[in-house]
N, C-alpha and C positions, 0 to 999 in steps of 0.2 A: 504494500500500500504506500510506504514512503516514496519508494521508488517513482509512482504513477502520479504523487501528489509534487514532486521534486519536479517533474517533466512538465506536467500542469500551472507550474508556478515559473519555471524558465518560459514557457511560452507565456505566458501573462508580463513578464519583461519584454517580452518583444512589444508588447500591446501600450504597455508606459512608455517604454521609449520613442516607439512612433507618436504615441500622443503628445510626449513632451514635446517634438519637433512642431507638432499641428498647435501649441497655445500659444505662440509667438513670442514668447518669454511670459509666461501666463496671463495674457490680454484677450483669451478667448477662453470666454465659460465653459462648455461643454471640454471644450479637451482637457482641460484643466481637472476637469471632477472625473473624467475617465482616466487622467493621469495619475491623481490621487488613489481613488478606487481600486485600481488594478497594482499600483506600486504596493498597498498597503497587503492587496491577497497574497504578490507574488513574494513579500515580506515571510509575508504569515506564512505561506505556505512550504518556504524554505526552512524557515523555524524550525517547524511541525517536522521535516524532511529528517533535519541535522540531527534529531533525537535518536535515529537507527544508524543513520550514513555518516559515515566519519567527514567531519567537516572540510578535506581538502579536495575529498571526491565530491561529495555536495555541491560544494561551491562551484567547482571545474563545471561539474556538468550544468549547473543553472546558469552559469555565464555563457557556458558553450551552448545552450539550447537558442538563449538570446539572442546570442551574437548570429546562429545560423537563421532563427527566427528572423531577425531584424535587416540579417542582409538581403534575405532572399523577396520581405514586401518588398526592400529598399528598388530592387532590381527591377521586378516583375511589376510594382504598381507604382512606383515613385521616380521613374525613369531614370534609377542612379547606372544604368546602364549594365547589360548583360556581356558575359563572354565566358568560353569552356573554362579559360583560369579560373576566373573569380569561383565555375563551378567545382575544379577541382582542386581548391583550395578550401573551400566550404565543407568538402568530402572528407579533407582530410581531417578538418574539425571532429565531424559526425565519428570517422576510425578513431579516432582518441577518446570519446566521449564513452563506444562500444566498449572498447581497450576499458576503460575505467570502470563500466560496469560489468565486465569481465574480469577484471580483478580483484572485484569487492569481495 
């Protein structure tokens, strides 16, 4: 269950992140409270996470879920531009991330 609620709360960083970029330095209501909202679950939920998963793997992977989360809207919806690198770069993210959960 930690595991599922770990992954769940890396993708909910993906969702702060991009909303923090949408409140213009927090000058837009709505992104602003989905910024807060989701920062505060993906908090909570990493918490919650780090009570089983030793806190270096934990961490690795909610940063690594984010950062693959966040790159891949960046590309696909935010026009930060697509190319095979960036995908297998992002790839090798995800092998490290498996690697880590393989290790635990």
């Amino acid at each position: 269950m930690a595991w599922l609620v770990l992954i769940i709360s890396g993708l909910l960083e993906t969702v702060w992140a991009v909303a923090l970029d949408s409140t213009r330095g927090f000058t837009r209501l709505w992104p602003s409270v989905v910024f807060v909202v989701s920062l505060v679950l993906s908090m909570g939920g990493l918490a919650y996470a780090l009570r089983t998963i030793p806190v270096g793997t934990g961490y690795a992977v909610w940063v690594g879920v984010g950062v693959v989360g966040t790159a891949l809207v960046g590309m696909l919806f935010l026009g930060e531009g697509f190319s095979l690198a960036k995908m297998l770069c992002l790839m090798f993210v995800v092998g490290g991330l498996v690697g880590l959960k393989l290790l635990h």
